[in-house]
C-alpha positions as CSV (number, residue, x, y, z in Angstrom):
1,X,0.0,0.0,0.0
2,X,2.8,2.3,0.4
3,X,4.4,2.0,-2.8
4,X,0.7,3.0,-4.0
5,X,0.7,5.8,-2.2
6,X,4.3,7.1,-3.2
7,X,3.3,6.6,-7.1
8,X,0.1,8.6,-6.5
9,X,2.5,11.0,-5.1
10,X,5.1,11.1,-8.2
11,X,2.4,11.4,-10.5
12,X,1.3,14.8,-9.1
13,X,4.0,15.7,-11.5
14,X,2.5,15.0,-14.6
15,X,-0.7,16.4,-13.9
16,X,1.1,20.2,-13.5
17,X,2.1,22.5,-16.0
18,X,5.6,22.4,-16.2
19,X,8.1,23.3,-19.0
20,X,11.6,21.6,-19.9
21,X,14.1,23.8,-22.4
22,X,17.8,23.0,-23.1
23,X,20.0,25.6,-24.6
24,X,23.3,24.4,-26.2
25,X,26.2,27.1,-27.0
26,X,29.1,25.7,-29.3
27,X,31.5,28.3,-28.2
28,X,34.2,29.1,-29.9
29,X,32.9,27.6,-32.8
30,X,31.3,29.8,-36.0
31,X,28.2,28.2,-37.9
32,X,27.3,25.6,-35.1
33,X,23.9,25.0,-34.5
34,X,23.2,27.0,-31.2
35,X,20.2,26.3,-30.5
36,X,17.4,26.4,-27.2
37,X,14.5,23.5,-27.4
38,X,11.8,24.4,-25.2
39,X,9.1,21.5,-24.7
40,X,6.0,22.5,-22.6
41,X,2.8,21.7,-21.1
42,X,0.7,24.5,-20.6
43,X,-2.5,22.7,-19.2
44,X,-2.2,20.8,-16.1
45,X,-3.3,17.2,-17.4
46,X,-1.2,14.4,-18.0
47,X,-2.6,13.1,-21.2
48,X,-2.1,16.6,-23.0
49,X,0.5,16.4,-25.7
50,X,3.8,18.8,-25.2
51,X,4.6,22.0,-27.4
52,X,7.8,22.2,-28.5
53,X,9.8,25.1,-29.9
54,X,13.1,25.0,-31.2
55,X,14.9,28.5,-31.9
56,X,17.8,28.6,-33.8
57,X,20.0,31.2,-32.0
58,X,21.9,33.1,-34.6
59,X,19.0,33.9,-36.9
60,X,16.5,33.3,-34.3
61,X,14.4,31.3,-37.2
62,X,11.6,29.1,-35.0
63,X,10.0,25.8,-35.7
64,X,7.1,25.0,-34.2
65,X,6.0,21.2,-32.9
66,X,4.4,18.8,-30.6
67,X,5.7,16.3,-28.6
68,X,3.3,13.2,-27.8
69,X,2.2,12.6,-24.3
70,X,3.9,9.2,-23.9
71,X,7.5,10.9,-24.4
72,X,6.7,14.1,-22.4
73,X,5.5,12.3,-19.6
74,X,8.7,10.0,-19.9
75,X,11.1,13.2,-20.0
76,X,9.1,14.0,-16.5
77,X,9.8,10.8,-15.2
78,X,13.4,11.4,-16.3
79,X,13.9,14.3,-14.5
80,X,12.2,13.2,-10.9
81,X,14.1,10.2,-10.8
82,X,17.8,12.1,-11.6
83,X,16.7,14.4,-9.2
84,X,17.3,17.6,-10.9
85,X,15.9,19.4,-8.6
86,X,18.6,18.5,-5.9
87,X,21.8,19.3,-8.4
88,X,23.6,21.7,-8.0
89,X,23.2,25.4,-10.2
90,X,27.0,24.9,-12.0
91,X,29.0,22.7,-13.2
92,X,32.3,22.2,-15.4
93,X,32.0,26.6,-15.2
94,X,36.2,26.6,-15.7
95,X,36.6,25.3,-19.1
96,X,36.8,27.3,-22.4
97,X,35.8,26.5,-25.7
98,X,33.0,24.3,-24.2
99,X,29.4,23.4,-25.3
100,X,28.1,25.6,-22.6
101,X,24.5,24.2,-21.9
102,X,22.1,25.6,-19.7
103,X,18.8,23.7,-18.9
104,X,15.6,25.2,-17.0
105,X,12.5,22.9,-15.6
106,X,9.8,24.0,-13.9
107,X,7.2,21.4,-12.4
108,X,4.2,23.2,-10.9
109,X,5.5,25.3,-8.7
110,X,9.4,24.2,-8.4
111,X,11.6,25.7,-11.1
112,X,15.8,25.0,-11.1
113,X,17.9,26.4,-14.0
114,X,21.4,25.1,-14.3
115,X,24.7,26.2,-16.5
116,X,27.6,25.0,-17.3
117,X,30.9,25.6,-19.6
118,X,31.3,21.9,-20.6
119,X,28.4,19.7,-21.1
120,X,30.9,16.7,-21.2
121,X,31.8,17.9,-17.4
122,X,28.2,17.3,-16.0
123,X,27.5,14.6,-13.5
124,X,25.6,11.2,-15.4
125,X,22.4,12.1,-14.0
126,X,22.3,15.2,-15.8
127,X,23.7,13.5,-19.0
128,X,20.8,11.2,-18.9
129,X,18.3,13.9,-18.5
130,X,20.3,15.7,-21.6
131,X,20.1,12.4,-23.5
132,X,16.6,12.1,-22.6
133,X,15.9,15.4,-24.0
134,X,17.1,14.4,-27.3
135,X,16.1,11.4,-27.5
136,X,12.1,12.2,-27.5
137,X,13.4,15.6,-29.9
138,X,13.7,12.9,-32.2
139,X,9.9,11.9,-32.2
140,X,8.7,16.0,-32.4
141,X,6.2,16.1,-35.1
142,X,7.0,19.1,-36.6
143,X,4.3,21.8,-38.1
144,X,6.7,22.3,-40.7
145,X,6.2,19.0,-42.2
146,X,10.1,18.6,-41.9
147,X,13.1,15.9,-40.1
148,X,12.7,15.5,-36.0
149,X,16.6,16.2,-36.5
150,X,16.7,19.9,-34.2
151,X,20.0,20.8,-34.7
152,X,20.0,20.4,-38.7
153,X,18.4,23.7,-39.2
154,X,19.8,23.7,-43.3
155,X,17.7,23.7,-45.5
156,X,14.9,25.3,-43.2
């Protein structure tokens, strides 16, 4: 009965509105897809499909997408059981010439952004949310009609 309790608990978080967006900075590098991906739920029901938005940063041309439930309430899942909300703020802040990434997730009322200088210098729990993240990028059904593939912008 308990573990039925603590998964009625854990779900709470897919029935808030909550947001998930991952910017990636290749810096120090010139025509390299910078790019933010922001997925979101804007009604508080877990069978409501995500909006996605992916902004490429140096012409700041947009496409426009949805994500299906399934993956969106996965990418939740991710992130409560990595415990984002626990990490710290920074890491890997030291390095130069990195693929500075900076994520932000808010679930209902808790919210955590956090930045580094090297995405290959981030603890494996944040990695997997990262890899989560672009994983279900890859199932985005685009308005455009176009690829899932968010950081080829050519051609768009």
């Amino acid at each position: 009965m308990a573990s039925e309790i603590n998964l009625a608990v854990k779900d709470q978080n897919l029935n808030q509105v909550s947001e998930i967006a991952l910017q990636r900075v290749y810096s120090g590098c010139k025509g390299c897809p910078d790019h933010l991906l922001t997925l979101s739920r804007e009604k508080a029901d877990e069978f409501s499909d995500a909006k996605v938005t992916y902004t490429e940063l140096h012409s700041n041309k947009r496409r426009d997408g949805k994500l299906a439930v399934y993956y969106y309430n996965t990418l939740l899942k991710v992130v409560e059981l990595q415990k984002y909300f626990e990490m710290n703020n920074e890491y890997a802040m030291g390095v130069i010439d990195g693929l500075q990434t900076k994520s932000s997730i808010k679930v209902g009322d808790k919210s955590k952004t956090i930045y580094t200088n090297d995405e290959g210098g981030v603890p494996i729990e944040l990695k997997t949310i990262y890899m989560a993240i672009d994983g279900a990028a890859l199932h985005v059904v685009w308005t455009d009609g176009k690829s899932s593939n968010v950081t080829g912008m050519a051609g768009y």
